[in-house]
N, C-alpha and C positions, 0 to 999 in steps of 0.2 A: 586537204590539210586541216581542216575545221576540225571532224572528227579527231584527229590525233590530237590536238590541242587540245581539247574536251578531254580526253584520256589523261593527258598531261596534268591535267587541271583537278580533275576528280583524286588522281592518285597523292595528289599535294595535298589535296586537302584531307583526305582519310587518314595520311602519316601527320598531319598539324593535331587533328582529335585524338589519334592516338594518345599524344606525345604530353596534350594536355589531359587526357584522363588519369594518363599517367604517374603525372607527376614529375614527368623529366625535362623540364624547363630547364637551364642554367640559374643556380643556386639554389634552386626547390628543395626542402627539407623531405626528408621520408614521413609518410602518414603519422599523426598524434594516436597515440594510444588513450582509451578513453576507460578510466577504471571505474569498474560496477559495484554497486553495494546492496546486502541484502542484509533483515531485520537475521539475526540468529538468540536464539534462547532456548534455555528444556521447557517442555511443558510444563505450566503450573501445577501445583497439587491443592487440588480443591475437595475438601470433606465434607461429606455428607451420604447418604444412602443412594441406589441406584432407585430409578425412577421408571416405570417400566409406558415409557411416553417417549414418542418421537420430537426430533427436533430439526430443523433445516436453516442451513445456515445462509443468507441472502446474499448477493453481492453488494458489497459497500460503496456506497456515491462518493465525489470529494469535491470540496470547493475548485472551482476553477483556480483558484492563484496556486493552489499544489496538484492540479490535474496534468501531471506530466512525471517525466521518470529525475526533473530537475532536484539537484539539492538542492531546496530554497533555503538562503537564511537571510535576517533580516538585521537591521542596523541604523545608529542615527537616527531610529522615531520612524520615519515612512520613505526611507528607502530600500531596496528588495534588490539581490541578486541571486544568482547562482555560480557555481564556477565550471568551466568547461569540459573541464577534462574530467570531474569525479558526478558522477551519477549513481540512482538507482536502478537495482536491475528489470525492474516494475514497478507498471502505475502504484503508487499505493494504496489505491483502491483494492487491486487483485493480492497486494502483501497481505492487508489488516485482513481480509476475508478469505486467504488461504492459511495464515496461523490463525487467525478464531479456530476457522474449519478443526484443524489439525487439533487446535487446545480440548476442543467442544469432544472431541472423540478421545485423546487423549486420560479425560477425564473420570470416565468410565461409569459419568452419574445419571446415562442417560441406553437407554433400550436403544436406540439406533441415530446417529447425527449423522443428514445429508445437505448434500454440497447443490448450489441452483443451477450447476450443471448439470446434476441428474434428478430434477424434479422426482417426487415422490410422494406420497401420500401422509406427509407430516401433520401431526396437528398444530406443532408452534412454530412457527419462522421467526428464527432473528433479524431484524433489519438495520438499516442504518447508515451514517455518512461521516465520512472525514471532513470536520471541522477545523482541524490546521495538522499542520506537518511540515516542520519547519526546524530552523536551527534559529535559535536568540541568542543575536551577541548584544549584550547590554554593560556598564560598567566593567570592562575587562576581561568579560566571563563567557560562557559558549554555553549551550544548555540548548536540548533536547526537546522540545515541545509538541505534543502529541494530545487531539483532541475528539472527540469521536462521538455522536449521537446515536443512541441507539433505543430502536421501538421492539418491544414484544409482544406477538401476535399470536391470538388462541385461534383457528380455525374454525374451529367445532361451533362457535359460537353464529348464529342465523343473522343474526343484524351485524352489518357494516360496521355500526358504529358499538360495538360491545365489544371487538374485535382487540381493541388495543387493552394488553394488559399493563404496560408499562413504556414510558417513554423518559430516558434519562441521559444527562451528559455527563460525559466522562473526561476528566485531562489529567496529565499525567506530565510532570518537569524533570528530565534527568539531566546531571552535570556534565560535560565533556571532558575527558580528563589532560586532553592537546587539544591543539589546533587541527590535526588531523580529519579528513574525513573517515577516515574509520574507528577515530573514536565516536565521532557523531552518531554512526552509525549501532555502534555500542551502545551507545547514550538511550537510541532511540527503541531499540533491541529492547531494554531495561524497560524503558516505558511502556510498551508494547506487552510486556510481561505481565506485568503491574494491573494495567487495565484488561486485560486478558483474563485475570484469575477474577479481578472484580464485577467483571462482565457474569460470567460463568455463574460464581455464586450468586449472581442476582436473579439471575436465568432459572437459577433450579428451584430457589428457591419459590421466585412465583408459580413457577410450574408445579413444584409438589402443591402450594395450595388452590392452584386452580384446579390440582384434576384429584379432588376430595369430591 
C-alpha cells in the first residue's frame, strides 16, 4: 500500500505546482504586462571635415542607483522610486554606448568608428560612465536628467599617462511634457541627442588636433 500512497502523493503535489506556476489559484489575475522603453532620436548633424583616423567607441559604466533597466525618478529631496510596470528596454549603460556608437558613424567625420564588441586597432577610444539617469520631479514639474563622463584616449601615445586627451562632464535637462512614461522617455531621447552631438564635436575636434 505504501508505494501507492507515494504515487498518490507525488501526483498531488505536481498538479499543486502546476496550478501555482500557473497562476490558477481562485481569484488570481492574469500576468501584468510590463511596458519597455527605449531612447529614439535621428542622428545628430555634426559639421566639420572628415578625419582620416579611427575611433572606438567603449562601453559605458553607470552609477549603481541607475544600473538597472529601472525608471528611476526621484522626489521630496531623497527619496527614490521606480514604478513596476514601465521600464527600460536596457541597461543604460548598453543605450548611451549603442546610440553614441550609432551617432559616431552616423556622422561621417571619421575614417572608421568601432564598437568594444569588435576590438580593433583604433587609435582613439571614447570612454566613459553614466553619472545619473533619472527622472526629477521637483515643484510640480517632470524633467529628464541625463549625466555622462567621458575620457578621450590617444593610443599612439607610449606613456600611460600622456594617454588622456580629454576628460569632461556632460548633463543634459529635458522637460517632460505628461506624466507619462513615454514622455519621459521622450524627454530623455532629447537629452541623449543633445549630448550626443556635444560629445562628437568635442571628439573630432581633439582628434583633428592631436593627429597634426
Amino acid at each position: 500500500m505504501f508505494p501507492v500512497r507515494l504515487r498518490h502523493v507525488s501526483v498531488l503535489l505536481l498538479w499543486a505546482c502546476s496550478v501555482f506556476l500557473s497562476g490558477c489559484f481562485p481569484g488570481a489575475g492574469p500576468p501584468y504586462m510590463v511596458d519597455q522603453y527605449m531612447l529614439e532620436y535621428a542622428p545628430p548633424e555634426v559639421a566639420g571635415p572628415r578625419l582620416d583616423q579611427t575611433v572606438e567607441i567603449g562601453r559605458f559604466s553607470v552609477a549603481q542607483a541607475y544600473n538597472s533597466t529601472a525608471m528611476v525618478y526621484r522626489a521630496d529631496g531623497y527619496r527614490v522610486a521606480a514604478p513596476h510596470y514601465h521600464r527600460w528596454r536596457t541597461n543604460p549603460g548598453d543605450m548611451v554606448t549603442d546610440y553614441l556608437l550609432r551617432d559616431f558613424r552616423a556622422s561621417g567625420l571619421f575614417r572608421a568608428v568601432f564598437s568594444y564588441r569588435r576590438p580593433e586597432e583604433a587609435r582613439f577610444t571614447v570612454e566613459g560612465g553614466i553619472e545619473e539617469f533619472l527622472e526629477l520631479r521637483e515643484g510640480g514639474g517632470r524633467k529628464a536628467v541625463l549625466g555622462l563622463e567621458v575620457t578621450l584616449l590617444d593610443r599612439s601615445k607610449p606613456e600611460v599617462s600622456e594617454r588622456v586627451v580629454f576628460q569632461k562632464r556632460y548633463r543634459a535637462e529635458e522637460a517632460a511634457i505628461d506624466q507619462s512614461s513615454e514622455a519621459l522617455a521622450r524627454a530623455m531621447s532629447q537629452a541623449m541627442a543633445a549630448l550626443s552631438a556635444e560629445i562628437i564635436g568635442d571628439v573630432h575636434r581633439a582628434v583633428r588636433m592631436g593627429a597634426r
